[in-house]
N, CA, C and O atoms as a GROMACS GRO file, in nm:
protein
  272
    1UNK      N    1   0.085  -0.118   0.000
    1UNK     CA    2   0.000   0.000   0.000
    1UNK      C    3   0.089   0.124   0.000
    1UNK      O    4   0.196   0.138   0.060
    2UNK      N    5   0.011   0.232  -0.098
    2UNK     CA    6   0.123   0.344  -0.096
    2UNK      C    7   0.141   0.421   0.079
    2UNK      O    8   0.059   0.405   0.169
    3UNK      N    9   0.226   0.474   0.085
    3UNK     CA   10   0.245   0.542   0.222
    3UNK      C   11   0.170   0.703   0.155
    3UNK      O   12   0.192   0.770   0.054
    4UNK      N   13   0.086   0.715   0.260
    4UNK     CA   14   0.106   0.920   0.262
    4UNK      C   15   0.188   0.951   0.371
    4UNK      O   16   0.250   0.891   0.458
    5UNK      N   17   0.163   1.078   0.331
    5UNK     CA   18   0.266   1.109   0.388
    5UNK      C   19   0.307   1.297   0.418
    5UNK      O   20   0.291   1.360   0.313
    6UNK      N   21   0.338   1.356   0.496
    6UNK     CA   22   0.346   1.504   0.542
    6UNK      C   23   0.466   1.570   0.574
    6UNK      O   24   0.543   1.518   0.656
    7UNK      N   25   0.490   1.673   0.524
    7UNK     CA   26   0.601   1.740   0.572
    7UNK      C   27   0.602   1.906   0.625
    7UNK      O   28   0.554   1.971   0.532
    8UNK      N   29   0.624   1.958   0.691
    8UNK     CA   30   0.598   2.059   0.773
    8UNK      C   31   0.443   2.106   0.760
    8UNK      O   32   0.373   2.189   0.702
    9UNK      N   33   0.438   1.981   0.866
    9UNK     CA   34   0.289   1.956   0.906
    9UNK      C   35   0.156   1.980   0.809
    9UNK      O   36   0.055   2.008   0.873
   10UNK      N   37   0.138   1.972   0.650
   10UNK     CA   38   0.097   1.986   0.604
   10UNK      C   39   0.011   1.911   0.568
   10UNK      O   40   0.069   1.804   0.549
   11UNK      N   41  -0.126   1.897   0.540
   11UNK     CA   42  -0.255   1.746   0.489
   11UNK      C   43  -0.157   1.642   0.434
   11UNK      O   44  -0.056   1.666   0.368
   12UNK      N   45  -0.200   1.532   0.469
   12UNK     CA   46  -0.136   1.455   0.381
   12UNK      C   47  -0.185   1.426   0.249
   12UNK      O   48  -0.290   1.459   0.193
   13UNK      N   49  -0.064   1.343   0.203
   13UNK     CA   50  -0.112   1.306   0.072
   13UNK      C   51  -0.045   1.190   0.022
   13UNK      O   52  -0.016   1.110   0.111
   14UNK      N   53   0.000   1.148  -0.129
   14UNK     CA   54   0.114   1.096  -0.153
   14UNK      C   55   0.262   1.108  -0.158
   14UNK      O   56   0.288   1.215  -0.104
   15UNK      N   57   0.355   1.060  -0.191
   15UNK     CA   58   0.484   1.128  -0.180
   15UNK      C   59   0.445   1.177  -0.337
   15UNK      O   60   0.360   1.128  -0.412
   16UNK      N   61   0.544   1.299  -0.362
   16UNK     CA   62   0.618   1.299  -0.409
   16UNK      C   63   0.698   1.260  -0.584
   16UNK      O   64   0.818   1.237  -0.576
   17UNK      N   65   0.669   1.258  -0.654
   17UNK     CA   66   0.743   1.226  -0.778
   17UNK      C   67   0.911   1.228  -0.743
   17UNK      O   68   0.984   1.137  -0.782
   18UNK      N   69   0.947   1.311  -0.686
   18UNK     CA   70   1.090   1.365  -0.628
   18UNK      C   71   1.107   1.386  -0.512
   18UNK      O   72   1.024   1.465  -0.466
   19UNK      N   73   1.209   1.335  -0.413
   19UNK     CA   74   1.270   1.348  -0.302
   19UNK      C   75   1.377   1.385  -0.275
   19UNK      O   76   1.457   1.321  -0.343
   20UNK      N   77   1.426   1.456  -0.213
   20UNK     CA   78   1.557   1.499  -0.203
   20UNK      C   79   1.632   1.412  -0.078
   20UNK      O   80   1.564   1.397   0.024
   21UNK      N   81   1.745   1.363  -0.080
   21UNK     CA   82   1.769   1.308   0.052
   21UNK      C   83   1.868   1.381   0.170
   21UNK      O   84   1.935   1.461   0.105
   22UNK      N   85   1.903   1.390   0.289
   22UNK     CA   86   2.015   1.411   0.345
   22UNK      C   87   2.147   1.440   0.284
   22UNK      O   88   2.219   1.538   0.300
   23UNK      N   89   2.166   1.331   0.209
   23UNK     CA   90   2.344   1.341   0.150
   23UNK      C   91   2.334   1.437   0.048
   23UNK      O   92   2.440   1.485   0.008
   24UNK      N   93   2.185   1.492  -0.025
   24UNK     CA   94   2.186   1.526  -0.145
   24UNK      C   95   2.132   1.461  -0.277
   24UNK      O   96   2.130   1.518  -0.386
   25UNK      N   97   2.098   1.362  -0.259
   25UNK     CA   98   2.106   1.264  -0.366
   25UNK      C   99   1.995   1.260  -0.360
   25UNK      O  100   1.938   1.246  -0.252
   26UNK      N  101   1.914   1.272  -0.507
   26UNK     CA  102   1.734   1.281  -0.564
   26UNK      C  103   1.713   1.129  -0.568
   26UNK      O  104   1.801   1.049  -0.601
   27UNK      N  105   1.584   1.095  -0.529
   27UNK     CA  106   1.529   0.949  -0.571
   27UNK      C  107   1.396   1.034  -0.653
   27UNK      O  108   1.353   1.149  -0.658
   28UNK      N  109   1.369   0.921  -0.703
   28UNK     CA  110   1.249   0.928  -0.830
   28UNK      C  111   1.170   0.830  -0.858
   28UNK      O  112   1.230   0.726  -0.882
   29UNK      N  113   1.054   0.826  -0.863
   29UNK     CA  114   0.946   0.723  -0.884
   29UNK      C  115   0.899   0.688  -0.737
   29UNK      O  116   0.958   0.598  -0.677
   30UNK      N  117   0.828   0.733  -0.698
   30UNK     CA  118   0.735   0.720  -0.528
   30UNK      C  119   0.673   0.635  -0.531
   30UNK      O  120   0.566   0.667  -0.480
   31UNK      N  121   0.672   0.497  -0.574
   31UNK     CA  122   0.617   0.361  -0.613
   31UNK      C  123   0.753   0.247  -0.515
   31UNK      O  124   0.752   0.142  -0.451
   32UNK      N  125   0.857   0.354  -0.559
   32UNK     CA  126   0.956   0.314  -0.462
   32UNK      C  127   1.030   0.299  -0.359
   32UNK      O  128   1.101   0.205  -0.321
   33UNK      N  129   0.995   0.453  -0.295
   33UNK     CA  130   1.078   0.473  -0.194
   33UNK      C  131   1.036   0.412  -0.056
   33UNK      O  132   0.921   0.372  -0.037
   34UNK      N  133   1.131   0.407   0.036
   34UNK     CA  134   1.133   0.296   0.122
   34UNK      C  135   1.051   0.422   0.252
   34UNK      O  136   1.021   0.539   0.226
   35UNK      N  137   1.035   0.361   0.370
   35UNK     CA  138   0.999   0.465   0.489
   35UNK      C  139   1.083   0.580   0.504
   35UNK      O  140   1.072   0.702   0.496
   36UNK      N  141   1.221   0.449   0.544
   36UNK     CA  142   1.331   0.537   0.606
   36UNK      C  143   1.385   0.651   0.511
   36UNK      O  144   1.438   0.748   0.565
   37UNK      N  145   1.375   0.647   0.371
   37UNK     CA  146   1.403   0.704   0.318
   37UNK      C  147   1.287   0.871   0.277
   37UNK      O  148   1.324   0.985   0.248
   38UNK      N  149   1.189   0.829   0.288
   38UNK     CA  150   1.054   0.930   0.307
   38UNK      C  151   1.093   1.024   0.430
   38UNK      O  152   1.085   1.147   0.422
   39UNK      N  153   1.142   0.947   0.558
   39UNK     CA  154   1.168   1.037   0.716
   39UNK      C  155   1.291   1.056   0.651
   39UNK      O  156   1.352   1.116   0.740
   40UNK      N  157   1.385   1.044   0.539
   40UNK     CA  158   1.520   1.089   0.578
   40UNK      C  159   1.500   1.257   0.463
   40UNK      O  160   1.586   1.345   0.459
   41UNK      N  161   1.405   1.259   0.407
   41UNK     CA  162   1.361   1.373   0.318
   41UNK      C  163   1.311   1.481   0.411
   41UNK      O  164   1.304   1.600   0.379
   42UNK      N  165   1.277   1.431   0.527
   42UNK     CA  166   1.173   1.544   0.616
   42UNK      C  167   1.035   1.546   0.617
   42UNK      O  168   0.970   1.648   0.640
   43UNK      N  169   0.952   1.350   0.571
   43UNK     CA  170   0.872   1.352   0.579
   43UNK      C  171   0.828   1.255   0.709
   43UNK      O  172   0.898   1.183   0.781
   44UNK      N  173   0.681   1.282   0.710
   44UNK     CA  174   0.637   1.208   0.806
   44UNK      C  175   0.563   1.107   0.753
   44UNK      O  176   0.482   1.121   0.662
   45UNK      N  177   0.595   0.989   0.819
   45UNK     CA  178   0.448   0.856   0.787
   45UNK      C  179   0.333   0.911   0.859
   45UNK      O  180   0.334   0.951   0.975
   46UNK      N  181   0.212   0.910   0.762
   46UNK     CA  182   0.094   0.910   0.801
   46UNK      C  183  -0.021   0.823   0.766
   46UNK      O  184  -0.065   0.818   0.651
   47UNK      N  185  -0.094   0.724   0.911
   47UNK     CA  186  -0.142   0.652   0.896
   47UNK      C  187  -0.290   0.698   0.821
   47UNK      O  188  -0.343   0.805   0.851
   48UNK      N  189  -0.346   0.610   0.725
   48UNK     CA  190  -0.468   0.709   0.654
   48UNK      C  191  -0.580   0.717   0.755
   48UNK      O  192  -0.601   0.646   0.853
   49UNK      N  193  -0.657   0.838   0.699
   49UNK     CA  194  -0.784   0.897   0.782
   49UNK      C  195  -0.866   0.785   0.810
   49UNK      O  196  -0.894   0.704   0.721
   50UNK      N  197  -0.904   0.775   0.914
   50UNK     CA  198  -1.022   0.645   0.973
   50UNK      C  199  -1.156   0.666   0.889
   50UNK      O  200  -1.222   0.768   0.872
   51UNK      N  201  -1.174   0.524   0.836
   51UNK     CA  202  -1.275   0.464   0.769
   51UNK      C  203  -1.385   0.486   0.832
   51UNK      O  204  -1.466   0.470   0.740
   52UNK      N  205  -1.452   0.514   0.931
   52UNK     CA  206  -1.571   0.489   1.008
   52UNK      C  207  -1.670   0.570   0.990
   52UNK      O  208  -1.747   0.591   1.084
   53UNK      N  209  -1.688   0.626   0.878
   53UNK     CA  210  -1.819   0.747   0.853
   53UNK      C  211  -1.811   0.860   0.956
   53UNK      O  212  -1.894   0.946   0.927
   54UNK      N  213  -1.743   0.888   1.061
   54UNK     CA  214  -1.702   0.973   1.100
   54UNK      C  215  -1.623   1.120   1.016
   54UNK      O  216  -1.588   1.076   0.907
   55UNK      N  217  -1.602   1.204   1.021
   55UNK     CA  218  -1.525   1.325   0.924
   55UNK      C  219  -1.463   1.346   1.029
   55UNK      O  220  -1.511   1.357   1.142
   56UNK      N  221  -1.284   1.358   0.977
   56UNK     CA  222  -1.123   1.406   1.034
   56UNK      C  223  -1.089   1.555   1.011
   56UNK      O  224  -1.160   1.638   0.954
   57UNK      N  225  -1.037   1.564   1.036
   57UNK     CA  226  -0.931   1.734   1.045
   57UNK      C  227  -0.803   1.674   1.055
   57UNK      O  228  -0.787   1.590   1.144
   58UNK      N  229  -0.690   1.707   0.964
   58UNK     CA  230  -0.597   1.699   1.007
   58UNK      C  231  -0.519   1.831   1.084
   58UNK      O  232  -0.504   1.946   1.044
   59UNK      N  233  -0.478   1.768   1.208
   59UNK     CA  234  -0.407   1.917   1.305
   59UNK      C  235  -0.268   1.932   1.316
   59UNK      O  236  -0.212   1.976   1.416
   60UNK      N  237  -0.186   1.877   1.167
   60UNK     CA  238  -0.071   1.872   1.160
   60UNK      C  239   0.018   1.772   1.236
   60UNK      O  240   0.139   1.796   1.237
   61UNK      N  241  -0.023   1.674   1.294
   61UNK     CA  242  -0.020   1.584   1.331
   61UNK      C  243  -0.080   1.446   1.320
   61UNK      O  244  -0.022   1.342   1.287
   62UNK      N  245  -0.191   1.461   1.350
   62UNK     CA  246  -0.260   1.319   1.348
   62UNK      C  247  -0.411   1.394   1.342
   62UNK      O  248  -0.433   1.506   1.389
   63UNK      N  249  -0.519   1.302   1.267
   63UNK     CA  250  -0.631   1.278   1.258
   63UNK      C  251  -0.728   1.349   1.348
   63UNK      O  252  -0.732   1.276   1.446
   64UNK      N  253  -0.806   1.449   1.369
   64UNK     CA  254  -0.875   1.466   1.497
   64UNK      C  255  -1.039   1.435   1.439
   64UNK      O  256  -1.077   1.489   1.335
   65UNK      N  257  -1.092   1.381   1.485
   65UNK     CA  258  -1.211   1.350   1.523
   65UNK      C  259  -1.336   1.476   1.477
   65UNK      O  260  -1.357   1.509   1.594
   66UNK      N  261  -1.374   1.512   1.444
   66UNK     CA  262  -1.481   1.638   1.439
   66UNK      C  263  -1.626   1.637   1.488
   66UNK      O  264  -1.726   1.642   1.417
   67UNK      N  265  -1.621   1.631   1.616
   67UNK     CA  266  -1.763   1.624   1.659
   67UNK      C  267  -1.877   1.677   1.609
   67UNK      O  268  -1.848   1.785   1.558
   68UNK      N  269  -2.009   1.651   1.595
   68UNK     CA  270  -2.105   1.714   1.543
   68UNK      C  271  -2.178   1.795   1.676
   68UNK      O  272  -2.276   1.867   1.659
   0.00000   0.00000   0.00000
């Protein structure tokens, strides 16, 4: 399953077409890239929005709940 995924705290989404890494060095094709390599870009794993007919907010962090 693809990872989404966030970086300065922004909605998630997919990665990326292009990543930049630590050393410098671009990866390409986001079909590929590994976790560690997603957190070594400055992204975050994000688990997807809960299924439950409920509606989320993301608060730059994690999922919040939206009460009615």
């Amino acid at each position: 399953m693809p990872f989404l995924v966030s970086k300065n705290r922004n909605i998630p989404s997919f990665p990326p077409h292009r990543i930049r890494l630590s050393s410098g060095l671009t990866r390409t094709d986001n079909n590929t890239f590994t976790e560690a390599e997603l957190i070594d870009a400055g992204f975050v794993i994000v688990s997807p929005m809960p299924n439950d007919g409920s509606n989320y907010n993301w608060d730059g962090e994690k999922w919040i709940k939206i009460m009615d």
